[in-house]
C-alpha positions as CSV (number, residue, x, y, z in Angstrom):
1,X,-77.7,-1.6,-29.0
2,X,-76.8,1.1,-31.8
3,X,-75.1,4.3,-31.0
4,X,-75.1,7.5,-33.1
5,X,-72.1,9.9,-33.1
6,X,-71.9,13.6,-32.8
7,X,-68.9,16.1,-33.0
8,X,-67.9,18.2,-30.5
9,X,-66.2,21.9,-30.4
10,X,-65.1,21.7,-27.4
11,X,-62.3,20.1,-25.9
12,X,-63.0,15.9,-24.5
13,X,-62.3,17.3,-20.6
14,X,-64.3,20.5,-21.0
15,X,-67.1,18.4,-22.3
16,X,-66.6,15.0,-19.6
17,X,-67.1,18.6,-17.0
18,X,-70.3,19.6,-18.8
19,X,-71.9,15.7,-18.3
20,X,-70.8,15.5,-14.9
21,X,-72.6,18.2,-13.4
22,X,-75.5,18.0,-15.7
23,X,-76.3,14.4,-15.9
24,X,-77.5,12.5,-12.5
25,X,-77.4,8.6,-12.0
26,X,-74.5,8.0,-14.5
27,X,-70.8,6.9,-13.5
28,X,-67.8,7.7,-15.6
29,X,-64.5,5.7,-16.2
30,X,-61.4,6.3,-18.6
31,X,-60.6,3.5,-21.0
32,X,-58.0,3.8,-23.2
33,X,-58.0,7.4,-23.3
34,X,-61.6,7.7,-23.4
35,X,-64.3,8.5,-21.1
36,X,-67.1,5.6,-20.6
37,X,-70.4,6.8,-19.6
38,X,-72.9,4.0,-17.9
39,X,-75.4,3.6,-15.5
40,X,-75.4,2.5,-11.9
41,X,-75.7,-1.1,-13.0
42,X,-73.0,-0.9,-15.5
43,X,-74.5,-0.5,-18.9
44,X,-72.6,1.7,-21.8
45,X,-74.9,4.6,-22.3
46,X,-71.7,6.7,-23.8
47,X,-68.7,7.3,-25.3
48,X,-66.5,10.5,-25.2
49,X,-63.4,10.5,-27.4
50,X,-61.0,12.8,-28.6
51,X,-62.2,13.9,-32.3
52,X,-59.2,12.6,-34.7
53,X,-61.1,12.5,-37.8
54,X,-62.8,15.5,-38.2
55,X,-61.1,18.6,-39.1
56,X,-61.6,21.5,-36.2
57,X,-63.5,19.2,-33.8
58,X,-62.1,18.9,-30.8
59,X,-64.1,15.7,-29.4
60,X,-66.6,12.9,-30.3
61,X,-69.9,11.6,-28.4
62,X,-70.9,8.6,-29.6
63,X,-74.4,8.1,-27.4
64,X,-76.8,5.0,-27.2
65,X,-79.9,5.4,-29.6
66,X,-81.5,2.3,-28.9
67,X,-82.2,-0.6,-26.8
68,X,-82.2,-4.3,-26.8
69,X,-85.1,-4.7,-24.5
70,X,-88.0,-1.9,-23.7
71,X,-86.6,-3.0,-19.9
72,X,-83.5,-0.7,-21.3
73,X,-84.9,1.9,-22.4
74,X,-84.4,4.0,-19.1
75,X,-80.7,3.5,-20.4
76,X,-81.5,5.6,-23.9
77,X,-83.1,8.4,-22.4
78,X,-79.5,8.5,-19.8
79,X,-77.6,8.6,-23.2
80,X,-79.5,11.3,-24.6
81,X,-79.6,13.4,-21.5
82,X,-75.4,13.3,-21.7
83,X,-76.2,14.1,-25.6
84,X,-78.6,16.7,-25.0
85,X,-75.6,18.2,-21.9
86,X,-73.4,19.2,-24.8
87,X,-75.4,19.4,-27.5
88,X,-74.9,23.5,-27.9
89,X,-71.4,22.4,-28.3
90,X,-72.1,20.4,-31.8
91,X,-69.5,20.7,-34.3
92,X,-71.1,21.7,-37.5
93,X,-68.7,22.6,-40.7
């Protein structure tokens, strides 16, 4: 699987909100202070993380762009429905 990453402007709760009530068939868990994304069999779709690295971002996505198997690829159109959830949010410099 490979994930992309995209910055956030918003704070990591704010945005977990956002995905929650945008994004059906997805179950969320915190790990290590971040917030796992998967789907109802278990599979990593995302990643939400506070943003340490970038200057003025508040929180990272980092989002599933592809698949293993074409049997997965329900799973990449989950991640980019939680992508597409915040997306107005993107942190841009």
């Amino acid at each position: 699987m490979s994930f992309e990453t995209i910055y956030l402007s918003i704070e990591k709760e704010a945005a977990h909100e956002i995905v929650s009530q945008s994004v059906d068939g997805i179950q969320s868990k915190t790990v290590g202070g971040s917030i796992e994304y998967r789907d109802m069999g278990g599979m990593l779709l995302a990643v939400l993380s506070d943003a340490a690295s970038k200057r003025s971002a508040k929180a990272k996505l980092r989002y599933q762009t592809s698949v293993l198997m074409p049997l997965l690829a329900h799973n990449r159109v989950k991640a980019r429905e939680i992508r597409d959830s915040v997306a107005e949010y993107r942190f841009s410099k």
